[in-house]
C-alpha positions as CSV (number, residue, x, y, z in Angstrom):
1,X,0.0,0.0,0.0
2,X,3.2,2.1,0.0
3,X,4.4,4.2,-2.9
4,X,1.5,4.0,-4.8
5,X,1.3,5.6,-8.8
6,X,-1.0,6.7,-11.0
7,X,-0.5,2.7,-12.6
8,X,-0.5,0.9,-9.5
9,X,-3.6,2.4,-7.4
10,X,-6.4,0.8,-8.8
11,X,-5.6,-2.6,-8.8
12,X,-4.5,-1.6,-4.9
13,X,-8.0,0.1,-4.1
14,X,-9.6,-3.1,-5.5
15,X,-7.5,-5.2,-3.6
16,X,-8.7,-3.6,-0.3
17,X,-12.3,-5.2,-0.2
18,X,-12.4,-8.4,2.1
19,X,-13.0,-11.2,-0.2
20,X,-15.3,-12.1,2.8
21,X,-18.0,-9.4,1.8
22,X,-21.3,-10.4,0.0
23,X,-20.5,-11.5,-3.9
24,X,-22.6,-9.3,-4.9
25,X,-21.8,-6.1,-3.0
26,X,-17.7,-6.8,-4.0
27,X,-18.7,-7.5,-7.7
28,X,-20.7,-3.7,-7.8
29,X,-18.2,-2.0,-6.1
30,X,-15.5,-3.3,-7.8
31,X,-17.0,-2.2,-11.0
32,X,-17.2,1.1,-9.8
33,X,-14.1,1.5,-8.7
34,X,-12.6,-0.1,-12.5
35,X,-14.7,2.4,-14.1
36,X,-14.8,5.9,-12.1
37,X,-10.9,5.5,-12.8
38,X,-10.9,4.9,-16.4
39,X,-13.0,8.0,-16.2
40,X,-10.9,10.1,-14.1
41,X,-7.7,8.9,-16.8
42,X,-9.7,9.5,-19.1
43,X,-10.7,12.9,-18.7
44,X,-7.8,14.1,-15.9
45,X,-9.4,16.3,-14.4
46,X,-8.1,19.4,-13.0
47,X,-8.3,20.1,-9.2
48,X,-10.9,22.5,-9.6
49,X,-12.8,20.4,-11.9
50,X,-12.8,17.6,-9.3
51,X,-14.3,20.0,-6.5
52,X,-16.9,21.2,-8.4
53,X,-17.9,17.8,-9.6
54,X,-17.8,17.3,-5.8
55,X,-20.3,20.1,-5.3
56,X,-22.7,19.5,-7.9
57,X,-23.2,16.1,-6.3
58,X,-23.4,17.5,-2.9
59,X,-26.1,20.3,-4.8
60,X,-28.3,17.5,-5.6
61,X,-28.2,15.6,-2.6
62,X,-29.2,18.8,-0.9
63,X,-31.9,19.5,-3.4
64,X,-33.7,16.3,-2.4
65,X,-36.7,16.1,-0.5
66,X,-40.1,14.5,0.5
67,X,-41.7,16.1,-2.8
68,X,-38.6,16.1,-5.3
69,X,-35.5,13.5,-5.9
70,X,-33.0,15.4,-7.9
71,X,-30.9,12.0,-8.1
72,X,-33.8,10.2,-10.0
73,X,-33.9,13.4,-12.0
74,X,-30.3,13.3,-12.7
75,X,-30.3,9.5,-13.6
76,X,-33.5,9.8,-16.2
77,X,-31.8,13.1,-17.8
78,X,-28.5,10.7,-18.3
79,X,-30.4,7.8,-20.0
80,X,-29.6,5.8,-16.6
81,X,-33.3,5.2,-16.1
82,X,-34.0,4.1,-18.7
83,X,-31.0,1.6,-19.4
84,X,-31.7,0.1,-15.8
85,X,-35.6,-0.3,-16.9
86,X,-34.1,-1.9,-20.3
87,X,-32.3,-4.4,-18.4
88,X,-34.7,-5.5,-15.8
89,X,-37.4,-5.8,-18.3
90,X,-36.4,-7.5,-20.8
91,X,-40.3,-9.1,-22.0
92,X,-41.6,-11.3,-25.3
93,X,-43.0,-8.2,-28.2
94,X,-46.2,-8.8,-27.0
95,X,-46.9,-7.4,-23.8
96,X,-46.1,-3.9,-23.3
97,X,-43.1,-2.0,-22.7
98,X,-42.5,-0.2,-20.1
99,X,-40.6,3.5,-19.7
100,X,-39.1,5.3,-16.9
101,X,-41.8,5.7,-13.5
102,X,-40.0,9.4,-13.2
103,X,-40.2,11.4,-9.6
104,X,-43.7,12.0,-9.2
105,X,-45.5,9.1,-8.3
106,X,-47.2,8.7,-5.1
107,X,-48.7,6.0,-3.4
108,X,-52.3,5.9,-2.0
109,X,-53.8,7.8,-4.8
110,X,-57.9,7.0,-4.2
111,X,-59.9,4.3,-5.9
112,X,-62.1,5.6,-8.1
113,X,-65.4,3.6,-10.2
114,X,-64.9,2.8,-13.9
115,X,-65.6,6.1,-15.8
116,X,-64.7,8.8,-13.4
117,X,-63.8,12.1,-14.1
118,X,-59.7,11.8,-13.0
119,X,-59.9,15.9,-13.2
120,X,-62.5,16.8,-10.8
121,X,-61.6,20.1,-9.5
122,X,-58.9,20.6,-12.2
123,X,-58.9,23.9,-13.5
124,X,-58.4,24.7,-17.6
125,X,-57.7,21.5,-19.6
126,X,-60.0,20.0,-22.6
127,X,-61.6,17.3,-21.6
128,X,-60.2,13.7,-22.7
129,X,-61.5,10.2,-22.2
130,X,-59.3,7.3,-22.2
131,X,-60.5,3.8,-22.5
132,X,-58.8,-0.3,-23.4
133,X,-58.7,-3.1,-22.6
134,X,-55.9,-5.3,-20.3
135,X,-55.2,-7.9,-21.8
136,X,-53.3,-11.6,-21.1
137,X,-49.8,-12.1,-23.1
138,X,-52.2,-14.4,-25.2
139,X,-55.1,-11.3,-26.1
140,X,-57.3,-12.8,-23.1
141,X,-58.8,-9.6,-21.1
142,X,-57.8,-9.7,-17.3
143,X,-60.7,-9.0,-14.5
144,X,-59.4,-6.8,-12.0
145,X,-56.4,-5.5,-13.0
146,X,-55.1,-2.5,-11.3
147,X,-54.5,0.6,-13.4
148,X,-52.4,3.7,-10.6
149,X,-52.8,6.1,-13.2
150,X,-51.5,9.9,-12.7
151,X,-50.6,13.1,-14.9
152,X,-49.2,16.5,-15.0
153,X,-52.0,19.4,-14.5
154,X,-53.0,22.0,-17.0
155,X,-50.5,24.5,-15.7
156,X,-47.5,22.0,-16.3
157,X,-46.9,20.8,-12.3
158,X,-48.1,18.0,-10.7
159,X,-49.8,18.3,-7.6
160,X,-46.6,17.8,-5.4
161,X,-44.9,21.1,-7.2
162,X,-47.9,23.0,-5.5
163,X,-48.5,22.9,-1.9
164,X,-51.3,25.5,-2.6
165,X,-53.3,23.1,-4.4
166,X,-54.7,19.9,-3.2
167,X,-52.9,17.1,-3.2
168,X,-54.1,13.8,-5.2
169,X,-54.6,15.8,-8.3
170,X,-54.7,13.9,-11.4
171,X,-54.3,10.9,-9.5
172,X,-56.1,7.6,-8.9
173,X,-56.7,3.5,-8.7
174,X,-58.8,2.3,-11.3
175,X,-59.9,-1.9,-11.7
176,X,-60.8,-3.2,-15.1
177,X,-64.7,-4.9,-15.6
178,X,-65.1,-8.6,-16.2
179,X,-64.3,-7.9,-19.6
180,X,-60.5,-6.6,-19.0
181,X,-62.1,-2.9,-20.0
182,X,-61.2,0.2,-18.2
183,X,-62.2,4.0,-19.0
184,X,-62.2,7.5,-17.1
185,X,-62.3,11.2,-18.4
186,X,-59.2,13.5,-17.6
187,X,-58.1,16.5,-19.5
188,X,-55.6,16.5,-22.6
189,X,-52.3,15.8,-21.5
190,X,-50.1,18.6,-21.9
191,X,-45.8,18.6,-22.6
192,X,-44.0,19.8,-19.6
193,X,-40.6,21.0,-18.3
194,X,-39.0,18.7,-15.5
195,X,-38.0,21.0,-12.7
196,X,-34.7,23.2,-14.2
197,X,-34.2,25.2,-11.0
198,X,-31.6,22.7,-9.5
199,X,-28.0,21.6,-10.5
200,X,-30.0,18.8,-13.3
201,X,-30.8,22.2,-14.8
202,X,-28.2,23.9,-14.8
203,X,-26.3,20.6,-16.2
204,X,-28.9,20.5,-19.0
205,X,-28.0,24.1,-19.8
206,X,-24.4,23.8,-20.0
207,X,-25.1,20.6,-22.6
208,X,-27.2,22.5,-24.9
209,X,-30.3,20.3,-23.9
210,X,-34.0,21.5,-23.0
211,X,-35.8,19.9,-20.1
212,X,-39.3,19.5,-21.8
213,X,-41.1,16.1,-21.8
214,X,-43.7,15.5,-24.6
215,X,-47.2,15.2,-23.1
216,X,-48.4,12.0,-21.4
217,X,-50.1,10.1,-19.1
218,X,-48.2,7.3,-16.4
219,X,-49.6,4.2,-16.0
220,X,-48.8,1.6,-13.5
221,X,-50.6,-1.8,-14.5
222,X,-50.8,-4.7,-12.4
223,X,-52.8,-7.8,-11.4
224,X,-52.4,-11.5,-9.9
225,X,-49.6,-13.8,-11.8
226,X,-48.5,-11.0,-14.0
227,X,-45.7,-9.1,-14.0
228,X,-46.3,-5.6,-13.5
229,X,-45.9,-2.5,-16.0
230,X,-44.9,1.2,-15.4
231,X,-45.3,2.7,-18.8
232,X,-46.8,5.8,-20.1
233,X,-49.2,6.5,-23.0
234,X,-48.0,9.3,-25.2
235,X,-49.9,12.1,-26.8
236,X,-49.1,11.8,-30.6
237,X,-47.9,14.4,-32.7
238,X,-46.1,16.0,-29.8
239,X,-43.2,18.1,-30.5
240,X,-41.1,16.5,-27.9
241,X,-41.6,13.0,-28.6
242,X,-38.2,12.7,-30.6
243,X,-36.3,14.7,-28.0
244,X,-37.8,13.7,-24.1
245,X,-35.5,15.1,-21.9
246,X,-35.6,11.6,-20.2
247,X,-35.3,9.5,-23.1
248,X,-38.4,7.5,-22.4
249,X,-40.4,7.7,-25.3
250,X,-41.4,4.0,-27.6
251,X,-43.3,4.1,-30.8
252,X,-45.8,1.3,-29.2
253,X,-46.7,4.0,-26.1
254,X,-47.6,6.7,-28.7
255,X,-51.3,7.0,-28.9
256,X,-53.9,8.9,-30.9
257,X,-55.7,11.5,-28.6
258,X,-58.7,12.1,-32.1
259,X,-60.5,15.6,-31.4
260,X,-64.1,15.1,-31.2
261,X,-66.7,18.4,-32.0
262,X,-69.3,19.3,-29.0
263,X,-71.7,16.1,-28.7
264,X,-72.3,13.0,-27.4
265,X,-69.1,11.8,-25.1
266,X,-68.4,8.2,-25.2
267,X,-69.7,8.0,-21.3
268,X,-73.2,9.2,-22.9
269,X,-72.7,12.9,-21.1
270,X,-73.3,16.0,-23.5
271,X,-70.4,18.1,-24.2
272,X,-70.7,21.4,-24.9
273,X,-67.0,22.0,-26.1
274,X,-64.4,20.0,-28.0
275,X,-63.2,16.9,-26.6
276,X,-60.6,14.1,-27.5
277,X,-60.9,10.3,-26.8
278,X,-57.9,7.6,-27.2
279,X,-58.0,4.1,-26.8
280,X,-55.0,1.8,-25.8
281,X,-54.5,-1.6,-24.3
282,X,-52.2,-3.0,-21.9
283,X,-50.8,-6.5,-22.3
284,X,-49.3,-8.1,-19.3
285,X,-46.8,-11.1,-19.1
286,X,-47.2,-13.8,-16.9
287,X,-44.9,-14.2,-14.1
């Protein structure tokens, strides 16, 4: 451990960890260690640069709370999410595929009937209804399955960015009919900016990238012997669809939102503006 060089260190730092240590634990951080010092030789960094890589770390440790997770940001804006959900879900073309959960879920959202209105108290929005089907890997329609389905708000936040407003916005538990069907009314997804006030902002800035996501809805589907899904359904035509800040967009998640004039809604209520419907269905694997 004497007289180490810029050579020899690695292979010492490596060579500390107890060979006693869980297999797992010694394999990850051995591969950390191998790769944050090709980094560091690959770059070599100055002093300075060091510290302040030190700091923006620190930055977004500090920026972390009960309502935001600037980490989670950080690894969606480097692709990181989305390679992790790649590997872990690796599923037969049949079933659906799933995209990043991003940093606003919440758990508990309320159980609400088959056909509610997702938006109640919502200001501003044109109203949307979303109906499918969830569906077996062989096209059989699954009873009860559990859609946890939440959104962004009309003014580009999600409830948790506004401790003004209510919380459980745009959120709730729907279960599919006998039939595998499932339907509610919301308002039109809009495109949104993640939050840009924090070092993942100021990182997207100095790389020439926008924060904007194109609009969407997240979906958590789940039921009994299935593997579960965290995907999103896409608003097509969006701008942002072929540059998400978070990389988690997939032709099969992009959905038609068709624009309806004032009339009949597909729930039977009259509408006295415009609306959209779209129609998508979930497949699940078996586990």
């Amino acid at each position: 451990m004497r007289q180490l060089t810029e050579e020899s260190l690695t292979h010492a730092v490596l060579a500390a960890t107890d060979t006693s240590v869980d297999p797992r634990t010694r394999d990850v951080a051995n591969a950390l260690i191998r790769h944050l010092h090709a980094f560091v030789r690959e770059i070599e960094p100055s002093e300075a640069e060091w510290l302040k890589g030190i700091e923006f770390l620190t930055r977004t440790g500090h920026t972390c709370d009960a309502n935001r997770q600037e980490f989670i940001l950080l690894s969606d804006t480097l692709g990181v999410s989305m390679l992790v959900d790649a590997i872990n879900h690796r599923r037969p073309g049949n079933v659906t595929e799933s995209t990043v959960l991003g940093p606003f879920h919440v758990h508990g959202a309320p159980a609400l009937p088959m056909g509610a209105n997702l938006a109640e108290g919502v200001d501003g929005g044109s109203p949307a209804f979303v109906e499918g089907r969830v569906l077996d890997g062989n096209g059989k329609p699954i009873a009860g399955a559990r859609l946890d389905v939440w959104q962004v708000r009309p003014d580009r936040l999600y409830d948790v960015q506004d401790p003004e407003q209510p919380s459980m916005q745009l959120r709730a538990v729907f279960h599919t009919a006998a039939d595998g069907r499932y339907r509610f009314r919301t308002v039109m997804p809009v495109s949104y900016a993640i939050p840009d006030d924090g070092p993942v902002g100021e990182m997207l800035r100095a790389l020439g990238r926008h924060p904007w996501r194109p609009a969407h809805i997240h979906f958590i589907v789940s039921a009994p012997g299935h593997a579960p899904v965290v995907t999103h359904v896409f608003v097509e035509d969006d701008p942002y669809l072929d540059s998400d800040a978070v990389f988690g967009v997939k032709d099969s998640l992009v959905v038609a939102f068709e624009e309806r004039p004032p009339g009949m809604a597909p729930d039977g209520a009259p509408m006295e503006t415009h609306f959209h419907v779209a129609h998508h269905d979930f497949s699940l694997s078996a586990r």
